[in-house]
Biopython code that builds the backbone (N, CA, C, O; Angstrom):
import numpy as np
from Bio.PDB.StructureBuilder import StructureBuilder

atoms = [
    (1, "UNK", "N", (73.239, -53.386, -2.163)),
    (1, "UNK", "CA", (72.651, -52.886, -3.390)),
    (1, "UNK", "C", (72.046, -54.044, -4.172)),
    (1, "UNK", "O", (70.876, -54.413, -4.070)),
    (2, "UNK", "N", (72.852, -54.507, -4.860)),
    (2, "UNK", "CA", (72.173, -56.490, -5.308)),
    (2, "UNK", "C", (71.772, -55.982, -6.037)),
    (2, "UNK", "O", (72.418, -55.105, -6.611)),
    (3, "UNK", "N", (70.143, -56.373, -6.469)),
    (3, "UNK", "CA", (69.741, -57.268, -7.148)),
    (3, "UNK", "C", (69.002, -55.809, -7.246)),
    (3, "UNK", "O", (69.089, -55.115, -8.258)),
    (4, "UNK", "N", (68.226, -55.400, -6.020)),
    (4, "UNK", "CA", (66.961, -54.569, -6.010)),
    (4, "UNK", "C", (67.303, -52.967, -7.031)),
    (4, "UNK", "O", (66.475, -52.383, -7.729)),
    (5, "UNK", "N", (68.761, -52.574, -6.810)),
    (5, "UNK", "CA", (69.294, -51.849, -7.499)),
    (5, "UNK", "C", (69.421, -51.845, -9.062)),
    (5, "UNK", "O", (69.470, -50.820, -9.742)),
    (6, "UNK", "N", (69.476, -53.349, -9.622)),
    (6, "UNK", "CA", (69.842, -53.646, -10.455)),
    (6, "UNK", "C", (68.065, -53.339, -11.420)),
    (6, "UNK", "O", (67.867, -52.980, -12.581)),
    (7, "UNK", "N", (67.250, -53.620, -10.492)),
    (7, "UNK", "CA", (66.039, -53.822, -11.075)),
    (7, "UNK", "C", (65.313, -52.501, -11.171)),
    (7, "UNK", "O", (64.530, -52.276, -12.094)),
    (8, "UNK", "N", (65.629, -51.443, -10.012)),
    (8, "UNK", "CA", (65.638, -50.184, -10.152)),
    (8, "UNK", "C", (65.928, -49.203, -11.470)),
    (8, "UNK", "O", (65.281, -48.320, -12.034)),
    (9, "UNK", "N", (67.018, -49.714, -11.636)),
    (9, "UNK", "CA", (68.106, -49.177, -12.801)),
    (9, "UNK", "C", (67.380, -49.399, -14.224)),
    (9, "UNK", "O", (67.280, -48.639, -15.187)),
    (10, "UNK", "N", (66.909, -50.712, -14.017)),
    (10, "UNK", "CA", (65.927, -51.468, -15.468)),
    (10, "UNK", "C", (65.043, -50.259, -15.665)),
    (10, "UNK", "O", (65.026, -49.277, -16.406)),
    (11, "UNK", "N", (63.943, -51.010, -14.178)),
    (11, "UNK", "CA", (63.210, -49.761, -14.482)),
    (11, "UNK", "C", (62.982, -48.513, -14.724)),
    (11, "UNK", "O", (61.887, -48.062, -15.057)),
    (12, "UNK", "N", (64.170, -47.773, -14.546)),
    (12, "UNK", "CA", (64.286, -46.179, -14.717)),
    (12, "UNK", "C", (64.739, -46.346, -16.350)),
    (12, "UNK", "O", (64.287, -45.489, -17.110)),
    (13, "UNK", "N", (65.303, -47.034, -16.726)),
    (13, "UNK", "CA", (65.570, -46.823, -17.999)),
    (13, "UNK", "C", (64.396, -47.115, -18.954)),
    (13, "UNK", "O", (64.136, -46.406, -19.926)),
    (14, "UNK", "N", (63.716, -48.205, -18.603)),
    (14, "UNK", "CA", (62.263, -48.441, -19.363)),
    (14, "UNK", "C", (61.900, -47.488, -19.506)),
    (14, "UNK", "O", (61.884, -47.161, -20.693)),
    (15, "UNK", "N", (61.504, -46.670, -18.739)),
    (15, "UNK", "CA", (60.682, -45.306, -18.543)),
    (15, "UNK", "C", (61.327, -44.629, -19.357)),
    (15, "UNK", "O", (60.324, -44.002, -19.696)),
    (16, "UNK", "N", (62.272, -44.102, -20.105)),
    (16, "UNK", "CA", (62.751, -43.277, -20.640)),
    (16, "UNK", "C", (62.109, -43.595, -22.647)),
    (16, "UNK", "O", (61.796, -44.546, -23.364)),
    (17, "UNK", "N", (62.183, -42.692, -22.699)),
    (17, "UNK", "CA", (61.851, -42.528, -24.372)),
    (17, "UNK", "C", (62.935, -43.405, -25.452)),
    (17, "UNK", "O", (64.058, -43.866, -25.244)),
    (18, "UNK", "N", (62.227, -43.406, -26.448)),
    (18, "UNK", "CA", (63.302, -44.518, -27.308)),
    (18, "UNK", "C", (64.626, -43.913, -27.630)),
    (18, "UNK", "O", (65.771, -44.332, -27.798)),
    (19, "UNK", "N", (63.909, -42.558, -27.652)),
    (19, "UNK", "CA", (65.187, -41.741, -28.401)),
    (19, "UNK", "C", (66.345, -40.838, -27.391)),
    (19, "UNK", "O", (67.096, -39.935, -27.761)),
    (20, "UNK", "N", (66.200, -41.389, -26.098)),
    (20, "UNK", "CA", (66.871, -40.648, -24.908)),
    (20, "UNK", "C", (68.574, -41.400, -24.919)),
    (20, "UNK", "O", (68.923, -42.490, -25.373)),
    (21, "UNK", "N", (69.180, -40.602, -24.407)),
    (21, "UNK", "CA", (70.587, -40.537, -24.753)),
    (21, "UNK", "C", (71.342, -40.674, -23.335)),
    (21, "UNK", "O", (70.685, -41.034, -22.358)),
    (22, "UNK", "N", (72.590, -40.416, -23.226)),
    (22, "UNK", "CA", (73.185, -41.002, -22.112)),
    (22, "UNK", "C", (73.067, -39.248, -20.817)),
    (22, "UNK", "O", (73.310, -39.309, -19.612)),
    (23, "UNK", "N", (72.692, -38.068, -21.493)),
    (23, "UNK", "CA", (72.509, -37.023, -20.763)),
    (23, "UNK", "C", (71.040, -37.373, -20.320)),
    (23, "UNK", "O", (70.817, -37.204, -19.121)),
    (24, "UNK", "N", (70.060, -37.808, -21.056)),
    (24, "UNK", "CA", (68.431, -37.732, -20.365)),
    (24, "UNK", "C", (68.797, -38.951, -19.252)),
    (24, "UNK", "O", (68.307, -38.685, -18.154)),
    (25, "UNK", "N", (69.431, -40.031, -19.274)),
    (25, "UNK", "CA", (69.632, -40.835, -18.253)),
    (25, "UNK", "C", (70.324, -40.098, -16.889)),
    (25, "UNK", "O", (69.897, -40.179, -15.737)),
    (26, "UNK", "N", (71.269, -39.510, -17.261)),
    (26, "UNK", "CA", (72.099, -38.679, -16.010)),
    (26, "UNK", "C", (71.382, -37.824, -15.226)),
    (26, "UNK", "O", (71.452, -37.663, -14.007)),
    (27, "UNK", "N", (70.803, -37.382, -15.896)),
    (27, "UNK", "CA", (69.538, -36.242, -15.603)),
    (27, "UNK", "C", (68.509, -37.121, -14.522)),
    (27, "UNK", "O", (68.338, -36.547, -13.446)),
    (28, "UNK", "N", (68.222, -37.664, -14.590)),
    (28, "UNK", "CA", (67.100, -38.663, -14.089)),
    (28, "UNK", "C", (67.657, -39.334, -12.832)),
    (28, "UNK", "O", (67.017, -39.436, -11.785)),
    (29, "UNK", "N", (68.854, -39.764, -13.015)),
    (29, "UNK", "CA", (69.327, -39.958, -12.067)),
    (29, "UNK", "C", (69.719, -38.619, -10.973)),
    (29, "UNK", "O", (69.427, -38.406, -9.796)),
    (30, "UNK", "N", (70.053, -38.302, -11.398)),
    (30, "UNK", "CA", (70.507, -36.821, -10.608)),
    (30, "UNK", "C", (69.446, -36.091, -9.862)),
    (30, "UNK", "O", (69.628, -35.293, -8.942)),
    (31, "UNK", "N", (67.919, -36.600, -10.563)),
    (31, "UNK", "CA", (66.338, -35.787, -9.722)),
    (31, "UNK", "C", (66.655, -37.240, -8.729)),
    (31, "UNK", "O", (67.083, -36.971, -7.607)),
    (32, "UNK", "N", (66.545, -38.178, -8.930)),
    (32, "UNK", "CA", (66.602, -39.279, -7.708)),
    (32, "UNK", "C", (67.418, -38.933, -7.182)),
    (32, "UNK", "O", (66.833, -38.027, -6.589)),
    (33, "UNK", "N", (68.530, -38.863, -6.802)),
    (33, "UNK", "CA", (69.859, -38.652, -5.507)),
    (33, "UNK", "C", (69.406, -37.023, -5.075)),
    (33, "UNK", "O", (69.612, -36.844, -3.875)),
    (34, "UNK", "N", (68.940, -36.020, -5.646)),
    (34, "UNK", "CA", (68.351, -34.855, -5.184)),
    (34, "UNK", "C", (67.156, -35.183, -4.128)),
    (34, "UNK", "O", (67.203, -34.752, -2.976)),
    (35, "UNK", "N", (66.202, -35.891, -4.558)),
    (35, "UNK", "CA", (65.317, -36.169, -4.133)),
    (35, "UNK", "C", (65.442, -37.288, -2.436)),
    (35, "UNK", "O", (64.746, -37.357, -1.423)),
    (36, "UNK", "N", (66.468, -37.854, -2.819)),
    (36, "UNK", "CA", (66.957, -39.048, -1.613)),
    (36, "UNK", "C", (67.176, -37.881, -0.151)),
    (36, "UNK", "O", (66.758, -37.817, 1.005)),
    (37, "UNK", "N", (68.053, -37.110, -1.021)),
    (37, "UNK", "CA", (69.098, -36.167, -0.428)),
    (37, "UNK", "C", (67.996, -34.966, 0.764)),
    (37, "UNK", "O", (68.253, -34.532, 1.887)),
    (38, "UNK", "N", (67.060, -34.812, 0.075)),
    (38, "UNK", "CA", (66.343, -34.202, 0.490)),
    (38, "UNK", "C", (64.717, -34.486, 1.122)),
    (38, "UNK", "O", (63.820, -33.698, 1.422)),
    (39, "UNK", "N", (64.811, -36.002, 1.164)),
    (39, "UNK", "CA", (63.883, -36.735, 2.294)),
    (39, "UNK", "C", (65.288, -36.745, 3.943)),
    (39, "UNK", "O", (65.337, -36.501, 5.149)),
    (40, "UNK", "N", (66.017, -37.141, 2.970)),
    (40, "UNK", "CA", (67.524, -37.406, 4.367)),
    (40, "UNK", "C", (67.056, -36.043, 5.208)),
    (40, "UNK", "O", (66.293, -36.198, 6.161)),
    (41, "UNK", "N", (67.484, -34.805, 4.875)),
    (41, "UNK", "CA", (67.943, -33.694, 4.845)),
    (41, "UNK", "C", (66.260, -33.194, 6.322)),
    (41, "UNK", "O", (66.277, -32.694, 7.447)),
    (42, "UNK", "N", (65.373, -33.593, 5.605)),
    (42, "UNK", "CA", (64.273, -33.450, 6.179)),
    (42, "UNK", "C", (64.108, -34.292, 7.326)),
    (42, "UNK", "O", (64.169, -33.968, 8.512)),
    (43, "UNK", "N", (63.850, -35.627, 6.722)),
    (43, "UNK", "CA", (64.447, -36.442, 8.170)),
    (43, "UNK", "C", (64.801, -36.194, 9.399)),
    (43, "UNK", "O", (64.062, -36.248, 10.382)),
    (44, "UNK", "N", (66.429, -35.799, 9.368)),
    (44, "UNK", "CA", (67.115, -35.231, 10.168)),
    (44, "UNK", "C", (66.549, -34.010, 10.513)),
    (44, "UNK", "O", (66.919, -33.552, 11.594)),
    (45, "UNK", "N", (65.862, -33.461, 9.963)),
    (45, "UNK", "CA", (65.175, -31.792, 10.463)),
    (45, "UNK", "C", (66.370, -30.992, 9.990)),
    (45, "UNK", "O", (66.943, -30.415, 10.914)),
    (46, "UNK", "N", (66.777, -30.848, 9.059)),
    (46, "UNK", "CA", (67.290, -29.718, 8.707)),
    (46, "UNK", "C", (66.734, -29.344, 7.418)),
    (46, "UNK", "O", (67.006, -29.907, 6.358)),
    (47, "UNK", "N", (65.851, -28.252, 7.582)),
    (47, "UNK", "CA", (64.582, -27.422, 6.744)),
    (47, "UNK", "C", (64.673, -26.334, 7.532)),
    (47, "UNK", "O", (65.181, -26.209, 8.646)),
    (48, "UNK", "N", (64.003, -25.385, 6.674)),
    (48, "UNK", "CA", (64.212, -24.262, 7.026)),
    (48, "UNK", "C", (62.503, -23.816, 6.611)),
    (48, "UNK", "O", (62.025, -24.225, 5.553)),
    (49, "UNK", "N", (61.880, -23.154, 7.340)),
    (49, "UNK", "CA", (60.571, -22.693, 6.854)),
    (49, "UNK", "C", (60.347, -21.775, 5.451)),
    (49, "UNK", "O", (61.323, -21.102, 5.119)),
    (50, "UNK", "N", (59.190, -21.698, 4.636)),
    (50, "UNK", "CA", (59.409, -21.326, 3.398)),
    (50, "UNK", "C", (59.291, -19.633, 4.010)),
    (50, "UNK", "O", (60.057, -18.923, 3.357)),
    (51, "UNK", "N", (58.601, -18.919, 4.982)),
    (51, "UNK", "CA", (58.961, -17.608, 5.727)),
    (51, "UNK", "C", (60.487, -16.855, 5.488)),
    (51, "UNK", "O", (60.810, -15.871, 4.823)),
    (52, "UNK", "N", (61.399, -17.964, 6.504)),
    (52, "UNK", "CA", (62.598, -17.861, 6.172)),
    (52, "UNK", "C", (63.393, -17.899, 5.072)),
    (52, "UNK", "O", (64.333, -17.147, 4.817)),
    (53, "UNK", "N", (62.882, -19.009, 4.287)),
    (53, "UNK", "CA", (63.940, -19.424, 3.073)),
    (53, "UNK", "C", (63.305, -18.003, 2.304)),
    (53, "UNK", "O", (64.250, -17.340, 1.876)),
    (54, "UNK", "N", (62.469, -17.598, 2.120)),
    (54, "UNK", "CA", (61.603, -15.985, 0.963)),
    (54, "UNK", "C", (62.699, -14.813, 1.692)),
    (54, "UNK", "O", (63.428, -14.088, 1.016)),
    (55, "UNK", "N", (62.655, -14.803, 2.865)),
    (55, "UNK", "CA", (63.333, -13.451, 3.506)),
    (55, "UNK", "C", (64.580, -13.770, 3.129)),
    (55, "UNK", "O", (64.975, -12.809, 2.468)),
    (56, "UNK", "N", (65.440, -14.606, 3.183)),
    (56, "UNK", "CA", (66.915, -15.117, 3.036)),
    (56, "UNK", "C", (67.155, -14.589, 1.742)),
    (56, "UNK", "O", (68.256, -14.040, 1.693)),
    (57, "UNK", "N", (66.450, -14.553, 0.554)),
    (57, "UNK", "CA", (66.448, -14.227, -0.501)),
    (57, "UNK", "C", (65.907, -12.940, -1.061)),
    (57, "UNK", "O", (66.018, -12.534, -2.218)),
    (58, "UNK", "N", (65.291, -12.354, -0.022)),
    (58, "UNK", "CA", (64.665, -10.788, -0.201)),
    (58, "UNK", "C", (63.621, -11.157, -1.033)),
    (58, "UNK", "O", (63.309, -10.323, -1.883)),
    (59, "UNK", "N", (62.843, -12.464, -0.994)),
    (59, "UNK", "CA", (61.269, -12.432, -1.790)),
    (59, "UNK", "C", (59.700, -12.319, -1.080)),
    (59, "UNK", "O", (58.627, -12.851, -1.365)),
    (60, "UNK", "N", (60.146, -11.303, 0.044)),
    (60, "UNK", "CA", (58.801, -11.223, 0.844)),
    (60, "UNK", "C", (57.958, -10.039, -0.132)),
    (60, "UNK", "O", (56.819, -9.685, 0.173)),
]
sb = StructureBuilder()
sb.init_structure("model")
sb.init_model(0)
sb.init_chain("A")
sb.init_seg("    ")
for serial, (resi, resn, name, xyz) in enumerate(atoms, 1):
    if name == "N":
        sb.init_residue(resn, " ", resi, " ")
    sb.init_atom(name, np.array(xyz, "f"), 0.0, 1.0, " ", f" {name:<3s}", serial, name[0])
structure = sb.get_structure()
């Protein structure tokens, strides 16, 4: 993790508004590890076509 993490972290917080609080940070973090989670997820090929995922849910 090191250093590159550390600089990550900077930067995600820069980005945030003056007036953001310790929930808009959690939040932000939480779309990144979603987002990690779901390049992984793909990666590996486990996706499901959007065909399937609509019928699974009865939205055809």
């Amino acid at each position: 993790m090191g250093s590159a993490f550390k600089q990550k972290a900077h930067q995600l917080i820069d980005t945030l508004p003056e007036a953001a609080d310790w929930e808009e940070l959690a939040e932000q973090i939480e779309i990144i590890l979603d987002l990690r989670a779901g390049l992984a997820d793909s990666a590996a090929d486990r996706v499901i076509d959007n065909a399937r995922l609509r019928a699974e849910f009865g939205l055809q």
